[in-house]
Biopython code that builds the backbone (N, CA, C, O; Angstrom):
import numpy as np
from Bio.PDB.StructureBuilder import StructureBuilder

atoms = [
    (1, "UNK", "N", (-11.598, 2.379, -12.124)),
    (1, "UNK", "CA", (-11.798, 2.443, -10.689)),
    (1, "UNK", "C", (-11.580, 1.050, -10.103)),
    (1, "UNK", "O", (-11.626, 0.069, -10.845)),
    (2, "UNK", "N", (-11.353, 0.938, -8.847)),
    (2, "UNK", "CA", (-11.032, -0.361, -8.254)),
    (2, "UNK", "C", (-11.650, -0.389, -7.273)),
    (2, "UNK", "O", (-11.184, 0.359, -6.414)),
    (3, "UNK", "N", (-12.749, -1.067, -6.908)),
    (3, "UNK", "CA", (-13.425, -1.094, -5.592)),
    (3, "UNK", "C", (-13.058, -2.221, -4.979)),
    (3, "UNK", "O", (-12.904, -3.284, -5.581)),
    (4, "UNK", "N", (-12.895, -2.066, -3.744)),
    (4, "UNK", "CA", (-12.170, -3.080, -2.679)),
    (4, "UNK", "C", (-13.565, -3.958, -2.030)),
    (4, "UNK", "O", (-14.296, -3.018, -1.718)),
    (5, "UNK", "N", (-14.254, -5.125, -1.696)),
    (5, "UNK", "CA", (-14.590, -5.401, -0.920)),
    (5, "UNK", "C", (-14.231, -6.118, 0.318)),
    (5, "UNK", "O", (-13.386, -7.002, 0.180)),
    (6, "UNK", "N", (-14.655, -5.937, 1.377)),
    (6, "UNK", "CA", (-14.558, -6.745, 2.711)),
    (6, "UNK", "C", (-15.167, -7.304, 3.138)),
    (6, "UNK", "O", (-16.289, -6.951, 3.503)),
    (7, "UNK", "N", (-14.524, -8.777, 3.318)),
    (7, "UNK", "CA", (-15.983, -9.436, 3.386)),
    (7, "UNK", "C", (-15.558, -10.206, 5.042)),
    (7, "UNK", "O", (-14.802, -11.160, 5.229)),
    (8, "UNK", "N", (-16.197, -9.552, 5.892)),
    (8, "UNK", "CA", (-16.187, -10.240, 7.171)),
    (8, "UNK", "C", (-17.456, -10.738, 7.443)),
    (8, "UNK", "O", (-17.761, -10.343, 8.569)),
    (9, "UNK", "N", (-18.339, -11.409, 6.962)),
    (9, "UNK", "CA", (-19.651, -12.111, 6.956)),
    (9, "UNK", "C", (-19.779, -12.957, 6.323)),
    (9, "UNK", "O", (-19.143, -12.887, 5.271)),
    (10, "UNK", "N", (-20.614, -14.203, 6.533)),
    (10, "UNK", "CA", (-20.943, -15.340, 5.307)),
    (10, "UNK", "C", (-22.141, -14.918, 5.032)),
    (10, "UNK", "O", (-22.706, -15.739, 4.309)),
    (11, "UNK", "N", (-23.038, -13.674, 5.365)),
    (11, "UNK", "CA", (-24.386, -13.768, 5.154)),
    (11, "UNK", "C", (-24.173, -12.795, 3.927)),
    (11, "UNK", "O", (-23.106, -12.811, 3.313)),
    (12, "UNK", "N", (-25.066, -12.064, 3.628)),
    (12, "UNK", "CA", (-25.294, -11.194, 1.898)),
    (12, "UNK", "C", (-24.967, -11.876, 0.862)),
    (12, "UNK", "O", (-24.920, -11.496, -0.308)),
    (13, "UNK", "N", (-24.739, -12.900, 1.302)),
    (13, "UNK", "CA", (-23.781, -13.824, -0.205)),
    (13, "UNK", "C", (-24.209, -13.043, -2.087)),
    (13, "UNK", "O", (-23.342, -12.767, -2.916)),
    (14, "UNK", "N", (-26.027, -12.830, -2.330)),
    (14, "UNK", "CA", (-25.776, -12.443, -2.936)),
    (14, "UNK", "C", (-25.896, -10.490, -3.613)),
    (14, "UNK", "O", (-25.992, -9.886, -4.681)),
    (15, "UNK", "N", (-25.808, -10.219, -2.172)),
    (15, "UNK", "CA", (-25.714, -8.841, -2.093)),
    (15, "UNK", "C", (-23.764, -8.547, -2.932)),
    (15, "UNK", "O", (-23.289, -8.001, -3.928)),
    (16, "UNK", "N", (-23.436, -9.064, -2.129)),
    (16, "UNK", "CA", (-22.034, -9.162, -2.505)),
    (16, "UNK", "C", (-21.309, -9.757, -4.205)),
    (16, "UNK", "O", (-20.534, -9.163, -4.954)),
    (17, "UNK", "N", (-21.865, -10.947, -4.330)),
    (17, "UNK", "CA", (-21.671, -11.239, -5.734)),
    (17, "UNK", "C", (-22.461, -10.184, -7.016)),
    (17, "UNK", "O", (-21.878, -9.759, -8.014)),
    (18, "UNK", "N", (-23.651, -9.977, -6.716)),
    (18, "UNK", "CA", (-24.337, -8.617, -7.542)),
    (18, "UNK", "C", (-23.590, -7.328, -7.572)),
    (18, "UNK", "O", (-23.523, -6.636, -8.588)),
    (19, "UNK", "N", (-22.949, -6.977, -6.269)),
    (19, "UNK", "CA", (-22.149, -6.099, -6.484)),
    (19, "UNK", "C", (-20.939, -5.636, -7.638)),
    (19, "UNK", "O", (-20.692, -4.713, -8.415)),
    (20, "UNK", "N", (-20.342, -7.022, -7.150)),
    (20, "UNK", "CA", (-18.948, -7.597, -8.026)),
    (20, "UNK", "C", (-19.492, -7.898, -9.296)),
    (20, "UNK", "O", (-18.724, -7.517, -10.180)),
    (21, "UNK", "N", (-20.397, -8.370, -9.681)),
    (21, "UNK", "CA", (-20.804, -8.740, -11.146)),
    (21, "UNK", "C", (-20.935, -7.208, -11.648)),
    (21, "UNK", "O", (-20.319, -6.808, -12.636)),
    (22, "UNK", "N", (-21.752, -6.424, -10.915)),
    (22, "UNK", "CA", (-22.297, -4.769, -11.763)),
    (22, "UNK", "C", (-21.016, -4.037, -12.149)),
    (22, "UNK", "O", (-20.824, -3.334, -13.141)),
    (23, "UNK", "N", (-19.905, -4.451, -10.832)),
    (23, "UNK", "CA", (-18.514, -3.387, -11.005)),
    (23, "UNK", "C", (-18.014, -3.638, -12.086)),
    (23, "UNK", "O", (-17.694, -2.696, -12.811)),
    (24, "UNK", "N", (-17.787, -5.081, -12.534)),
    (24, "UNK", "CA", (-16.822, -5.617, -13.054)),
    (24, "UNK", "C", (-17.775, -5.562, -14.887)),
    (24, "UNK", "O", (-17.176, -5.567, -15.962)),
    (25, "UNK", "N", (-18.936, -5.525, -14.757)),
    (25, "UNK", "CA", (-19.571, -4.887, -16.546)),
    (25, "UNK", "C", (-19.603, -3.989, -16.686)),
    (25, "UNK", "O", (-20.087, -3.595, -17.748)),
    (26, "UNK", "N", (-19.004, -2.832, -15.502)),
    (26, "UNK", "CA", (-18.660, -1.947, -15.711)),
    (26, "UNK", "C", (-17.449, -1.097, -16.065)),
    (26, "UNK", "O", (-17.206, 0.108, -16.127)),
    (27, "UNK", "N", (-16.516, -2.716, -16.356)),
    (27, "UNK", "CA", (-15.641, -2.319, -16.386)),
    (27, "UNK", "C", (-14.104, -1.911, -15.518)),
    (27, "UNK", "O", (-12.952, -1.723, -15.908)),
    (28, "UNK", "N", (-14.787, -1.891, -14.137)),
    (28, "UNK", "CA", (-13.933, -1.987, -12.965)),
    (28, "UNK", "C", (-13.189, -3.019, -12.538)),
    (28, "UNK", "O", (-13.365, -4.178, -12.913)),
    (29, "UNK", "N", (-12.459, -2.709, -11.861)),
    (29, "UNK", "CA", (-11.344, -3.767, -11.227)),
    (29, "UNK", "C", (-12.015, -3.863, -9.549)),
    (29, "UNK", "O", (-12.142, -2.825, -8.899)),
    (30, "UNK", "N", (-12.478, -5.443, -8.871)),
    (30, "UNK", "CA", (-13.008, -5.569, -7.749)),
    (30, "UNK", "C", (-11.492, -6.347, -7.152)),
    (30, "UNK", "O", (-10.673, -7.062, -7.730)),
    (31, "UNK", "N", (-11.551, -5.975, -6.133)),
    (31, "UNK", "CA", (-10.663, -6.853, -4.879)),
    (31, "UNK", "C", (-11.017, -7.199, -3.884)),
    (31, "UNK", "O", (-10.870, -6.274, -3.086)),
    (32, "UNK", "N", (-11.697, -8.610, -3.125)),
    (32, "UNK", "CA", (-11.864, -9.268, -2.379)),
    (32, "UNK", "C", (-10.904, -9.100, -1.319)),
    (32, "UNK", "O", (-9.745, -8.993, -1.720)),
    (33, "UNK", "N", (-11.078, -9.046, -0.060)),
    (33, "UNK", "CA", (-10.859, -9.730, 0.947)),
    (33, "UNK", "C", (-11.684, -10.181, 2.369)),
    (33, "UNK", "O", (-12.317, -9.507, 3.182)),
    (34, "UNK", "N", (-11.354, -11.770, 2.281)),
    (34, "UNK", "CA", (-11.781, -11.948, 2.719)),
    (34, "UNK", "C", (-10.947, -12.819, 4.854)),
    (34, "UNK", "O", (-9.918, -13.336, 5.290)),
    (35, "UNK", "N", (-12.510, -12.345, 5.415)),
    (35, "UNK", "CA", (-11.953, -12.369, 7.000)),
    (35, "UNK", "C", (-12.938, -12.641, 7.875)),
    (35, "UNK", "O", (-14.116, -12.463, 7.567)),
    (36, "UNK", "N", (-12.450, -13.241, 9.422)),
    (36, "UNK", "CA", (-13.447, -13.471, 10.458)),
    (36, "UNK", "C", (-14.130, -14.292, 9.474)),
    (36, "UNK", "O", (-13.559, -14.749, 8.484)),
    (37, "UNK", "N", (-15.776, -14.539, 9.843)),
    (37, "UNK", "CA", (-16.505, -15.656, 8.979)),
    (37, "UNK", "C", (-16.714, -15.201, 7.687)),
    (37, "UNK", "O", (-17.594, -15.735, 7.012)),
    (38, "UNK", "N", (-16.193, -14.499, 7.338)),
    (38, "UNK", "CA", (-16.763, -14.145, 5.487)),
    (38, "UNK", "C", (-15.663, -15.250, 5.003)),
    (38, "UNK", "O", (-15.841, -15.573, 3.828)),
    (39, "UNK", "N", (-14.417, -15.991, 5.730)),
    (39, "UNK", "CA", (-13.970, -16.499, 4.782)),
    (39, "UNK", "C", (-14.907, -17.861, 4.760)),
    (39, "UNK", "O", (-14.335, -18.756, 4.136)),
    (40, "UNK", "N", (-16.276, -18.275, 5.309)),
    (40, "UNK", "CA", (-16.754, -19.325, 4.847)),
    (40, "UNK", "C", (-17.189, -19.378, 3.437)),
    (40, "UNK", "O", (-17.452, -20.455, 2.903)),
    (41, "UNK", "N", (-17.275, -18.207, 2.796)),
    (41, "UNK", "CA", (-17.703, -18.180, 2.157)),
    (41, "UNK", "C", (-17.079, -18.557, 0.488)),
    (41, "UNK", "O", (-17.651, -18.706, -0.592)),
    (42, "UNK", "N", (-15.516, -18.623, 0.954)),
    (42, "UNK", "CA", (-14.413, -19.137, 0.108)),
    (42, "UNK", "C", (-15.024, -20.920, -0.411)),
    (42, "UNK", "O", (-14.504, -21.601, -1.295)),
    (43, "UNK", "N", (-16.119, -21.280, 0.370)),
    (43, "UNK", "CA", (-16.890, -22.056, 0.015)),
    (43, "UNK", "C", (-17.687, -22.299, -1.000)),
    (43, "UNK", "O", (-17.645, -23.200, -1.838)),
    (44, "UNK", "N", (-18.340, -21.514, -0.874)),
    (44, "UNK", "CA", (-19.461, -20.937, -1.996)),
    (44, "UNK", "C", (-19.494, -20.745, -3.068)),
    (44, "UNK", "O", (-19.092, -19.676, -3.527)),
    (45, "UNK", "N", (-20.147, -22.036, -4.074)),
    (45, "UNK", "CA", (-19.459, -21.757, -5.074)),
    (45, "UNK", "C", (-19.801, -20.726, -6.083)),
    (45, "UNK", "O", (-19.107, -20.698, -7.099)),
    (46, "UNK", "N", (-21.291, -19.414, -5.882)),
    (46, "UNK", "CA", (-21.749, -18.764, -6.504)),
    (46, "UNK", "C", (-20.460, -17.439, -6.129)),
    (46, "UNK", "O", (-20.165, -16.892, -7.191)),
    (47, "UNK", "N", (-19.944, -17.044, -5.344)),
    (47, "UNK", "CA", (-18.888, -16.459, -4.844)),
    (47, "UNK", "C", (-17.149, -16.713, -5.427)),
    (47, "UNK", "O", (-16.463, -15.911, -6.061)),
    (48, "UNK", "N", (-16.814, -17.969, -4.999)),
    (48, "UNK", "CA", (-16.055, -18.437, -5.904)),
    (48, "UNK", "C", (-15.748, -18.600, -7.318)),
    (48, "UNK", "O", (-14.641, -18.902, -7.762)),
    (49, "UNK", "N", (-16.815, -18.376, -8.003)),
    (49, "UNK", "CA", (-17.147, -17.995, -9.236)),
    (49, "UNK", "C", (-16.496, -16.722, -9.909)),
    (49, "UNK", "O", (-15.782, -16.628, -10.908)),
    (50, "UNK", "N", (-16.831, -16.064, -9.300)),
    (50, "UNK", "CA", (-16.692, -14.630, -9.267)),
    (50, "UNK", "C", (-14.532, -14.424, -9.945)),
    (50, "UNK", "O", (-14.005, -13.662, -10.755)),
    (51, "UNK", "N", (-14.037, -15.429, -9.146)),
    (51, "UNK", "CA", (-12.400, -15.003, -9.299)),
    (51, "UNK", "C", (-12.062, -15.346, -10.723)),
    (51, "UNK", "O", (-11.090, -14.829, -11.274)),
    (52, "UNK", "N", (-13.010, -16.389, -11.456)),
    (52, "UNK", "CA", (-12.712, -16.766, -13.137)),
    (52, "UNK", "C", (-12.876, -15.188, -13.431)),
    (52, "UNK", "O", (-11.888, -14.830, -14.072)),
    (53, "UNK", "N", (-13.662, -14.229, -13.226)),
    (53, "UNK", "CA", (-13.923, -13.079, -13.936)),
    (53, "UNK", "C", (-12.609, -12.310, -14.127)),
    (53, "UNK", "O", (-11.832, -12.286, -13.173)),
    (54, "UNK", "N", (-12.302, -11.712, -15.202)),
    (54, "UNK", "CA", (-11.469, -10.907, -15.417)),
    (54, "UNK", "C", (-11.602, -9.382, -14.601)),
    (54, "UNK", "O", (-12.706, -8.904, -14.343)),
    (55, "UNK", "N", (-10.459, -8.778, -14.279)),
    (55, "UNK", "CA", (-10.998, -7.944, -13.445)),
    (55, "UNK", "C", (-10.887, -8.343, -11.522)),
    (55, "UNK", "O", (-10.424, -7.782, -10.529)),
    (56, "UNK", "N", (-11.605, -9.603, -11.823)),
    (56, "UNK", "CA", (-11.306, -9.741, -10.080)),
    (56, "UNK", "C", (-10.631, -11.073, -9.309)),
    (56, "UNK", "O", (-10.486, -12.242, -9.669)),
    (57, "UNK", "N", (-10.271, -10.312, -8.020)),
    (57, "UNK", "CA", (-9.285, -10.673, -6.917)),
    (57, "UNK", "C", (-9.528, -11.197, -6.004)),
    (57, "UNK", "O", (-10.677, -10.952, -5.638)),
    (58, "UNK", "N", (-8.897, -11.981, -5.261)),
    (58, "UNK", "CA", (-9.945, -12.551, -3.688)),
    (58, "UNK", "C", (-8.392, -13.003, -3.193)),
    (58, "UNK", "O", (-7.490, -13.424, -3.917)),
    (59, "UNK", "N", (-8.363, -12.784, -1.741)),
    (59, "UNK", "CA", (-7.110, -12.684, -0.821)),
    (59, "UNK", "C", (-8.162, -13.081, 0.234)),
    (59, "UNK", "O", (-9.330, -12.696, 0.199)),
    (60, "UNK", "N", (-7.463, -14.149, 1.479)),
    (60, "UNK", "CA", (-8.565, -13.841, 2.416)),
    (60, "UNK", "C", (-7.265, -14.270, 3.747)),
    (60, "UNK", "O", (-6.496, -15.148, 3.357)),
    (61, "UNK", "N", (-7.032, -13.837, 4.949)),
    (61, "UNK", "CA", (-6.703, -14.338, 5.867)),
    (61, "UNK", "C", (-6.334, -15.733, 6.540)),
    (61, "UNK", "O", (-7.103, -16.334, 7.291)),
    (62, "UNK", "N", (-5.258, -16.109, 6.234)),
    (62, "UNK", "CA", (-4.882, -17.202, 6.575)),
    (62, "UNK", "C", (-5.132, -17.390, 7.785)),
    (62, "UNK", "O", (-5.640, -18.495, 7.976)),
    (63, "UNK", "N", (-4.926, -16.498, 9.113)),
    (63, "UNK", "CA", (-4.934, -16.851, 10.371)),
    (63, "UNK", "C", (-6.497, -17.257, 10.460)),
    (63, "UNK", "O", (-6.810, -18.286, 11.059)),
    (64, "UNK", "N", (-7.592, -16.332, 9.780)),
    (64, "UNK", "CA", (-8.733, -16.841, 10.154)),
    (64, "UNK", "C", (-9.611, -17.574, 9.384)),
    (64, "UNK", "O", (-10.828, -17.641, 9.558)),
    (65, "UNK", "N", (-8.964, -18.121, 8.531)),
    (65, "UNK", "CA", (-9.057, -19.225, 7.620)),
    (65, "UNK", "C", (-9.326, -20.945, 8.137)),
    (65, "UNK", "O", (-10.170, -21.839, 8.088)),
    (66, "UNK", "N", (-7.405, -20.523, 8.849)),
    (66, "UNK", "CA", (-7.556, -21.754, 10.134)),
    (66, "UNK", "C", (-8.164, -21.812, 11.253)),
    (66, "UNK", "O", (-8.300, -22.932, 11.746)),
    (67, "UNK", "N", (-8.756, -20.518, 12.044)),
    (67, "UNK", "CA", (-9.660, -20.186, 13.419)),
    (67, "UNK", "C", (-11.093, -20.557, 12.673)),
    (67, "UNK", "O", (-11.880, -21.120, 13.434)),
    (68, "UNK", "N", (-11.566, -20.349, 11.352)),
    (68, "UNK", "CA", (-12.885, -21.015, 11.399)),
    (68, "UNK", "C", (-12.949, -22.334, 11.151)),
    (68, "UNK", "O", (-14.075, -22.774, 10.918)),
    (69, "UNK", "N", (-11.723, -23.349, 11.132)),
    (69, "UNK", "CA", (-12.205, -24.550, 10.456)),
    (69, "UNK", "C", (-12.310, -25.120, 9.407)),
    (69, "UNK", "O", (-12.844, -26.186, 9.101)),
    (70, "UNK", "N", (-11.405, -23.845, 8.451)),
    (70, "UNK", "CA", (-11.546, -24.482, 6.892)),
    (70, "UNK", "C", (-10.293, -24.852, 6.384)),
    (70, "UNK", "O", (-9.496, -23.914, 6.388)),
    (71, "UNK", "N", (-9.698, -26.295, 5.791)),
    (71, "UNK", "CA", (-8.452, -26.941, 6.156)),
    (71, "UNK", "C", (-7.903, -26.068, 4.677)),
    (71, "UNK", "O", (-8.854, -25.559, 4.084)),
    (72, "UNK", "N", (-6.793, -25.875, 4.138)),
    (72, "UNK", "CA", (-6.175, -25.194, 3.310)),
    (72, "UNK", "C", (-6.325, -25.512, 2.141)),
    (72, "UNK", "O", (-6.354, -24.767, 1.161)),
    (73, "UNK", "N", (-6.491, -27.315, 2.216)),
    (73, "UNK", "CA", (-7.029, -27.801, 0.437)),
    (73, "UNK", "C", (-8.571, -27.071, 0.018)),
    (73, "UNK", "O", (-8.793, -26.761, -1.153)),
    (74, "UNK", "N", (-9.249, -26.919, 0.744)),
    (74, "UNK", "CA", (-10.628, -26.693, 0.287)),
    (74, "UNK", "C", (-10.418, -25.014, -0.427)),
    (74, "UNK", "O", (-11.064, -24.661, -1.414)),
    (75, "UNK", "N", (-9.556, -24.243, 0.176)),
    (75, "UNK", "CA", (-9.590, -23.081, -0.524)),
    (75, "UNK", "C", (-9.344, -23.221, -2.077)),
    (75, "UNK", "O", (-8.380, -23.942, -2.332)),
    (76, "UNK", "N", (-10.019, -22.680, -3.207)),
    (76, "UNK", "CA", (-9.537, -22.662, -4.659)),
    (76, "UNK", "C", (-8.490, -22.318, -4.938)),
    (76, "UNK", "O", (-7.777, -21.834, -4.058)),
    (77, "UNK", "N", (-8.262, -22.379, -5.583)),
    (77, "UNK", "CA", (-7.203, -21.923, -6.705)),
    (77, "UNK", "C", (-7.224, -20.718, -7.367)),
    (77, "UNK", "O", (-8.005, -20.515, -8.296)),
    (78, "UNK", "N", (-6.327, -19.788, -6.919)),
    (78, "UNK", "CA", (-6.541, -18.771, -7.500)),
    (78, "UNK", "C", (-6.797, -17.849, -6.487)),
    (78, "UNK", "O", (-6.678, -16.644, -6.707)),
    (79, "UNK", "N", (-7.233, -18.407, -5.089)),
    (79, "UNK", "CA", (-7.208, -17.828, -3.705)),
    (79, "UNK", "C", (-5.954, -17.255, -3.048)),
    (79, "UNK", "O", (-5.112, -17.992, -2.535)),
    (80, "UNK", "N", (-5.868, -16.193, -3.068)),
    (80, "UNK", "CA", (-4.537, -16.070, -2.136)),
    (80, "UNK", "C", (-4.751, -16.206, -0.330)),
    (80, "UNK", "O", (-5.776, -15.761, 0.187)),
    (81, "UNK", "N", (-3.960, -16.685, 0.273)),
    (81, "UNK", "CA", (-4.325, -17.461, 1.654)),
    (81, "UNK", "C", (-3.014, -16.685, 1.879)),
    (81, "UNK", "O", (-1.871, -17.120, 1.738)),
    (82, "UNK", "N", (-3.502, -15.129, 2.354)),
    (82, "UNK", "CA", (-2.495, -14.569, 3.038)),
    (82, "UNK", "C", (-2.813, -13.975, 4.292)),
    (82, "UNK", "O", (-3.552, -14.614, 5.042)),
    (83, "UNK", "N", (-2.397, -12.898, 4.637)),
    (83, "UNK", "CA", (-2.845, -12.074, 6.087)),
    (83, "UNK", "C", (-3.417, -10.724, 5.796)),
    (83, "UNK", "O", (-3.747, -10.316, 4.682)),
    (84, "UNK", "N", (-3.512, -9.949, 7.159)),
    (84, "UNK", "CA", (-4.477, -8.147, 7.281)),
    (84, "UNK", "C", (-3.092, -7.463, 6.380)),
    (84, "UNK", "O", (-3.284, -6.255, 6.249)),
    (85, "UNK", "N", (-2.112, -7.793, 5.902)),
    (85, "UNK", "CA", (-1.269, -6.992, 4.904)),
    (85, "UNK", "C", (-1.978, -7.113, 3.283)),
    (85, "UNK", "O", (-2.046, -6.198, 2.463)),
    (86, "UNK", "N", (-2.386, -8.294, 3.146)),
    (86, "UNK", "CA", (-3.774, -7.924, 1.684)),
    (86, "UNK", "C", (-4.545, -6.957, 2.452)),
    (86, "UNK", "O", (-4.402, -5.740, 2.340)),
    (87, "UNK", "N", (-5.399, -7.555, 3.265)),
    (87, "UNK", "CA", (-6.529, -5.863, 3.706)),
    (87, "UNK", "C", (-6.251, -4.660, 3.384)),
    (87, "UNK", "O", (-6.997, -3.903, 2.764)),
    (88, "UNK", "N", (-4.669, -4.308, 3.969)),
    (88, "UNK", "CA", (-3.977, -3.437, 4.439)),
    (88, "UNK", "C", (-3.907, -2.314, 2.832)),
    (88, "UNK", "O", (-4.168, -1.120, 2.689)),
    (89, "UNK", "N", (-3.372, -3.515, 1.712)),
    (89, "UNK", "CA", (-3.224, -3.255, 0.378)),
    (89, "UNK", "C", (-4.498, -2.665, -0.585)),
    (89, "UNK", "O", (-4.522, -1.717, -1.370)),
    (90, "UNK", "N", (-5.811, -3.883, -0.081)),
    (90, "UNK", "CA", (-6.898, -3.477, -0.897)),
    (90, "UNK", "C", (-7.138, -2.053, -0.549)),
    (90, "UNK", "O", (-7.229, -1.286, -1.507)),
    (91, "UNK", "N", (-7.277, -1.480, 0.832)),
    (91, "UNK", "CA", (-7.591, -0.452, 1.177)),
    (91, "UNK", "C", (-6.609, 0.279, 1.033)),
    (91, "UNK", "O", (-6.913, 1.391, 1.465)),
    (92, "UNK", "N", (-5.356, 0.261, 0.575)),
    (92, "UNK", "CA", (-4.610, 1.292, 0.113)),
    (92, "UNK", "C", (-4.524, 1.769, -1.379)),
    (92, "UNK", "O", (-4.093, 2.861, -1.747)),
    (93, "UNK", "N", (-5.155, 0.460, -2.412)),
    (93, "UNK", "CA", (-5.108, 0.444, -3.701)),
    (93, "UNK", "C", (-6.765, 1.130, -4.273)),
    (93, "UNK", "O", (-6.956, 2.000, -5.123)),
    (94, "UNK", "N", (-7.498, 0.577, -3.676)),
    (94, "UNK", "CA", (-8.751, 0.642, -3.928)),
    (94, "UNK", "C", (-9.132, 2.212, -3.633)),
    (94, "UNK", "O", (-8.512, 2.870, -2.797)),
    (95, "UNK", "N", (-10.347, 2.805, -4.500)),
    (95, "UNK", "CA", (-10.843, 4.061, -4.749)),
    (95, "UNK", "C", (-12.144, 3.816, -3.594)),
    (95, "UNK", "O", (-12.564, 4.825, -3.027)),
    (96, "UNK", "N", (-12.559, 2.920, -3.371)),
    (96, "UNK", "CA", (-13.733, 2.814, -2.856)),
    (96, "UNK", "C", (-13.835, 1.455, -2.313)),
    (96, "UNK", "O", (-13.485, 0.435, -2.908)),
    (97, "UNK", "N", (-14.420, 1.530, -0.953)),
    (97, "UNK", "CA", (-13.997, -0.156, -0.104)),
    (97, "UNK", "C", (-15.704, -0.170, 0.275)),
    (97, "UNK", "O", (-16.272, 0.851, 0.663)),
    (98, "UNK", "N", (-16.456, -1.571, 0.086)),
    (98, "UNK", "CA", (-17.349, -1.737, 0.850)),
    (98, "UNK", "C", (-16.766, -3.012, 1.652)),
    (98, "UNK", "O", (-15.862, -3.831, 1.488)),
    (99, "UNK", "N", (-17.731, -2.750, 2.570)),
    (99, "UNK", "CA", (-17.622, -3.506, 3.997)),
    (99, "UNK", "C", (-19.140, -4.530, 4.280)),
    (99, "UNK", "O", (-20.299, -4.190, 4.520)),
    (100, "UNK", "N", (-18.414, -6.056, 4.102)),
    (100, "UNK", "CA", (-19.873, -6.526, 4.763)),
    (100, "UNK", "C", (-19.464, -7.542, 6.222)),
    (100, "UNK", "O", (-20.363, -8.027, 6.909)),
]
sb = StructureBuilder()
sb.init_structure("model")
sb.init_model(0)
sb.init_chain("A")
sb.init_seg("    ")
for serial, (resi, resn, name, xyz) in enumerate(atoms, 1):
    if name == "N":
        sb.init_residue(resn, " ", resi, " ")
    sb.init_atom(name, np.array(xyz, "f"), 0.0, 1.0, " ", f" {name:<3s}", serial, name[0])
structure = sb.get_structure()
């Protein structure tokens, strides 16, 4: 199974990583994206963490990447810094999308 998350919030931080940790010992495939202020969270390094895991993905919005203030070096590695066509994908690939 592949569950998609959306992350348009910086708050749940670890509602969201618990999630992704349970999917992914379970064996699942998680896909991040992230948008609006959830991409502060491309910050974070308990979150950021999360993309070493096998299994998972993180894409987040370039346009609102640059509308919150976060300059392009600070994003990791391993981040894809694209547009709502990842969204577009997770929610077309994914069996199941949560939304925060």
């Amino acid at each position: 199974m592949t569950l998609g998350i959306l992350v348009a919030t910086d708050k749940y931080r670890d509602d969201i990583a618990g999630i992704a940790e349970a999917a992914v010992g379970r064996g699942h495939r998680v896909v991040f994206f992230f948008m609006d202020e959830g991409c502060r969270l491309v910050k974070d390094k308990k979150i950021i963490s999360l993309k070493d895991k096998n299994g998972i993905f993180m894409s987040m919005c370039d346009y609102n990447r640059n509308k919150m203030g976060i300059a392009k070096e600070y994003v990791p590695e391993g981040v894809v810094c694209g547009s709502q066509y990842d969204n577009a994908a997770m929610n077309r690939e994914s069996d199941k999308v949560i939304v925060f």
